[in-house]
C-alpha positions as CSV (number, residue, x, y, z in Angstrom):
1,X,100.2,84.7,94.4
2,X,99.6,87.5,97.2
3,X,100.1,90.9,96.7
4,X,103.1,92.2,98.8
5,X,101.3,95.0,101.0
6,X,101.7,99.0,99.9
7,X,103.1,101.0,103.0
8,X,102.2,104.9,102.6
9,X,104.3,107.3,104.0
10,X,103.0,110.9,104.7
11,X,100.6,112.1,102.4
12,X,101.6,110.4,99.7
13,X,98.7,108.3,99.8
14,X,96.3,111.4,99.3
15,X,98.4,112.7,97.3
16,X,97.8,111.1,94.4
17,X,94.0,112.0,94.8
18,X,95.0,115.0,93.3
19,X,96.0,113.6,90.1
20,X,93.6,113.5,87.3
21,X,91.5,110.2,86.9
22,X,93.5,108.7,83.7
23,X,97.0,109.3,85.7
24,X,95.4,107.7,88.8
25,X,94.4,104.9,87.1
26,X,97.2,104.4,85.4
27,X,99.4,104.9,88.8
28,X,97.3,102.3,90.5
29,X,97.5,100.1,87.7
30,X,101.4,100.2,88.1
31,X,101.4,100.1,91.4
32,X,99.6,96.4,91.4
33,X,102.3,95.3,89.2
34,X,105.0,96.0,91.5
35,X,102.5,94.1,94.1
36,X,102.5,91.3,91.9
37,X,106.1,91.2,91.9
38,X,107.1,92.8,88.3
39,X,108.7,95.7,86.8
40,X,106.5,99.0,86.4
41,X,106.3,99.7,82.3
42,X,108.3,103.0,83.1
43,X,110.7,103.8,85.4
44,X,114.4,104.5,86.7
45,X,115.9,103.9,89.8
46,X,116.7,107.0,92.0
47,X,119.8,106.3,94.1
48,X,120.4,110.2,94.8
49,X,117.3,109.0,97.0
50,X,118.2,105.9,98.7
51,X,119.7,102.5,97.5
52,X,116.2,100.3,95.7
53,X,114.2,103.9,95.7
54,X,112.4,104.1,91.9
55,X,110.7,106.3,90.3
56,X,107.4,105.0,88.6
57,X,106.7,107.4,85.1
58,X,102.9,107.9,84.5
59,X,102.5,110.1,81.1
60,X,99.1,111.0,80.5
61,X,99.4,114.5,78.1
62,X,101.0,115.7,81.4
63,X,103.5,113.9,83.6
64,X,103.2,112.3,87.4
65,X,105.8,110.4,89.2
66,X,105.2,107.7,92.0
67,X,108.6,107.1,94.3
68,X,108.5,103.7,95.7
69,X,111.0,101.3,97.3
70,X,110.3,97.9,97.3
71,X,113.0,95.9,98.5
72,X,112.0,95.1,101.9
73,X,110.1,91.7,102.4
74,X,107.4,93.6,104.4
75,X,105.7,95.4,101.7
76,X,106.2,98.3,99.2
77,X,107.0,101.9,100.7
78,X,105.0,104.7,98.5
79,X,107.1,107.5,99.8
80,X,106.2,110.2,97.6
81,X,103.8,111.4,94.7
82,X,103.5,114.5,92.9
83,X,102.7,116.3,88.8
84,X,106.0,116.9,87.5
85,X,105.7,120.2,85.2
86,X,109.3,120.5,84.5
87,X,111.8,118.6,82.4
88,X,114.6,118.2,85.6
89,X,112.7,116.8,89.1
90,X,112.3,119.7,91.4
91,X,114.7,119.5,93.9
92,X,112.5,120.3,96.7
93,X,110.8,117.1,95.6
94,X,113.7,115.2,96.0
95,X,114.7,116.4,99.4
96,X,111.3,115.3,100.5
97,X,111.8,112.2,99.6
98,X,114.9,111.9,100.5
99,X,113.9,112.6,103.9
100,X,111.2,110.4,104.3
101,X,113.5,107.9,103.1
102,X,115.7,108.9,105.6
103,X,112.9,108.8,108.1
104,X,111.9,105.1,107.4
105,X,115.4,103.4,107.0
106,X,116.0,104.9,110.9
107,X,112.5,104.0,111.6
108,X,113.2,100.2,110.7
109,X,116.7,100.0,112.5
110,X,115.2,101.1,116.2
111,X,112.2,98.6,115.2
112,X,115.3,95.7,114.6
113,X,117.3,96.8,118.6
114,X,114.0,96.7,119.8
115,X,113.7,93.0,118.9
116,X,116.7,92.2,119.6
């Protein structure tokens, strides 16, 4: 089996570089199994962010989220990653995803006119 390919978006591949080394371990380790084509061990979909975006749970004494959309046949998005010190998800970490999200749905429909 090959592992689909991980797309970052923005900085949310340095992002997780910030996290300690037990969360980014176990992000990574989640992160392959999504490459490999199964579920994460913890997660919900987030459809206030875009239809197939999910949020990936890491719990490690303190909490980290990976946002992720994996429905397209190119690879898996990583389109944002961040500590989470409150119970509700920021919003200002939502609209940031949501516009990255936003940014790479329009990005992949002038991509598709152009090959047409």
């Amino acid at each position: 089996m090959v592992d689909k390919l991980l797309i970052w978006l923005a900085t949310s591949r340095s992002d997780p570089k910030a996290f300690p080394a037990d969360a980014r371990r176990a992000a990574g380790f989640q992160l392959r199994r999504i490459q490999q084509e199964f579920q994460p061990n913890d997660w919900k979909p987030l459809p206030v962010v875009g239809p197939g975006v999910q949020e990936i749970r890491i719990h490690t004494g303190l909490e980290y989220r990976v946002i992720t959309l994996a429905r397209f046949p190119k690879g898996i998005y990583v389109l944002h990653a961040f500590e989470k010190r409150t119970h509700k998800t920021p919003r200002k970490e939502i609209e940031l995803t949501r516009q990255r999200f936003r940014a790479l749905v329009l990005t992949r429909q002038i991509a598709r006119t152009r090959e047409r």
